[in-house]
C-alpha positions in Angstrom: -3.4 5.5 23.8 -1.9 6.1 20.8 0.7 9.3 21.6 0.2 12.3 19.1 3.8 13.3 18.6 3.6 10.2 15.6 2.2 12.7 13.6 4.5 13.6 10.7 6.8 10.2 11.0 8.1 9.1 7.9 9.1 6.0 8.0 12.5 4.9 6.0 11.5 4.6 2.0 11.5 0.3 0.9 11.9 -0.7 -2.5 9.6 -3.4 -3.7 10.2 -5.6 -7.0 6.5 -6.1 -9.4 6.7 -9.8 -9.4 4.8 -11.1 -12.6 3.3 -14.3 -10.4 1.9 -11.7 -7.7 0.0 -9.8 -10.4 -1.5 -12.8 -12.0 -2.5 -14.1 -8.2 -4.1 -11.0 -7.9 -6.0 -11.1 -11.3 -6.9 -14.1 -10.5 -8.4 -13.7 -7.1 -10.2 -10.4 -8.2 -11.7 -12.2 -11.6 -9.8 -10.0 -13.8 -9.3 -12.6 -17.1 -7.8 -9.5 -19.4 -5.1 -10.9 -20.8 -3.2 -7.9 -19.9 -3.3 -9.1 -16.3 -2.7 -12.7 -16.9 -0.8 -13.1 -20.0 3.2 -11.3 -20.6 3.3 -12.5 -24.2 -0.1 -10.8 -24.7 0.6 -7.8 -22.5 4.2 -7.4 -24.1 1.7 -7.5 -28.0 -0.6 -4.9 -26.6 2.4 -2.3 -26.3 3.3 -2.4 -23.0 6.5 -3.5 -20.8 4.8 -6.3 -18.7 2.0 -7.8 -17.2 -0.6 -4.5 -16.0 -1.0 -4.3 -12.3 -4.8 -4.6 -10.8 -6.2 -1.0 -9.4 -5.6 -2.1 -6.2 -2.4 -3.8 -6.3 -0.8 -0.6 -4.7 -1.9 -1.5 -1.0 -0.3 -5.2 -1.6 2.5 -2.8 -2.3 2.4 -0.5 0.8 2.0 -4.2 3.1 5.1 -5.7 1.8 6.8 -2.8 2.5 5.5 -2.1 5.9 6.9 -3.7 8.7 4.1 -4.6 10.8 6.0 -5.6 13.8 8.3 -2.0 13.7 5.0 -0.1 13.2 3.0 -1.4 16.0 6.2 -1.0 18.5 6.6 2.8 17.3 2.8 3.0 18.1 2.8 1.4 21.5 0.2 -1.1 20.1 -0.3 -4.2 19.5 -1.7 -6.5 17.0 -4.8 -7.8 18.4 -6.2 -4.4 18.4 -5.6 -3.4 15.0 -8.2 -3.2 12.2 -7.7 -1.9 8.6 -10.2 0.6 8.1 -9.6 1.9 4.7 -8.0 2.4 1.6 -8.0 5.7 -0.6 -6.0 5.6 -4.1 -4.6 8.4 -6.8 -3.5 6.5 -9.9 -0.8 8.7 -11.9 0.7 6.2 -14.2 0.6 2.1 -14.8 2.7 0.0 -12.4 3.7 -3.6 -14.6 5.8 -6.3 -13.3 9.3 -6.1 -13.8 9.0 -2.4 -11.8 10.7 -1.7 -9.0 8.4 0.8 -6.5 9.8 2.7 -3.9 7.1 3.2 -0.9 7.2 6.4 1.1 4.9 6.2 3.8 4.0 9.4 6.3 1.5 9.4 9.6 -0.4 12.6 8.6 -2.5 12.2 11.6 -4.1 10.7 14.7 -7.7 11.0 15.4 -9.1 10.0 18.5 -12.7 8.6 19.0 -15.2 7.6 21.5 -13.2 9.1 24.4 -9.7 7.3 22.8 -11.9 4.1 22.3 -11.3 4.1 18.8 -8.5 5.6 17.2 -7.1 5.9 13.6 -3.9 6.3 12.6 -3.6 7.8 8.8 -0.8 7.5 6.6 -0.1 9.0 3.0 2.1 6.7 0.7 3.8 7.6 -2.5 4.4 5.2 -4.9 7.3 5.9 -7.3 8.9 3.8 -9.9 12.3 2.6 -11.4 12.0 5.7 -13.1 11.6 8.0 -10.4 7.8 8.6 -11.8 5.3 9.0 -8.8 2.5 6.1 -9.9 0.6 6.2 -7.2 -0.5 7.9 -3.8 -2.7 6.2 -1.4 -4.5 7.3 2.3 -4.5 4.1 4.9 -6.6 4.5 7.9 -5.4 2.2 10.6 -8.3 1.7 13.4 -7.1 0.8 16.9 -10.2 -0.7 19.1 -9.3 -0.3 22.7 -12.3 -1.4 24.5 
């Protein structure tokens, strides 16, 4: 069982780099053709700094900058019993590549579920850029099975 006294850990803010190939990957595997996505010369003609990120490109964000290893020790855990059981996002402002985004991620609770069966970790991460702008927040629910 996941102990309680988690709640309210911040763990240390990670600065991330918005890699131009990444984006495109990402456009690419989601079928986004916009040349905003996929194109920098056409991106940088349309006004903006860089290549736009996808919508969802913030929780490729919050992985790299989670270490997945250092979590699952703070928890007591382990990786076999970890599922990802969703994603919640607040967009504020664009994120393009050639931004650096520093990840601030929180445990804002542990719930407990068929008698500690289940449980789910949540965490709140900020997203802010180069600039100190907050771009993003997201809600991760982590879902321990321990059956």
């Amino acid at each position: 069982m996941i102990d309680k006294k988690h709640i309210g850990y911040e763990f240390l803010p990670v600065t991330v780099p918005v890699e131009e190939g990444r984006l495109k990957f990402l456009a690419k595997t989601l079928g986004e053709t916009g040349d905003i996505y996929t194109n920098p010369d056409a991106a940088i003609a349309a006004g903006l700094p860089g290549l736009l990120a996808p919508p969802t490109f913030a929780f490729m964000l919050e992985i790299d900058a989670l270490d997945l290893v250092a979590f699952m020790s703070l928890l007591g855990e382990s990786l076999e019993k970890l599922l990802h059981g969703e994603e919640n996002f607040k967009y504020f402002a664009p994120i393009y590549s050639g931004d650096k985004i520093t990840v601030c991620k929180k445990i804002t609770d542990i719930i407990d579920k068929k008698e500690g069966t289940l449980q789910f970790v949540i965490s709140e991460n900020t997203f802010t850029n180069q600039a100190g702008e907050i771009v993003a927040e997201t809600r991760t629910n982590y879902v321990f099975n321990h059956k």
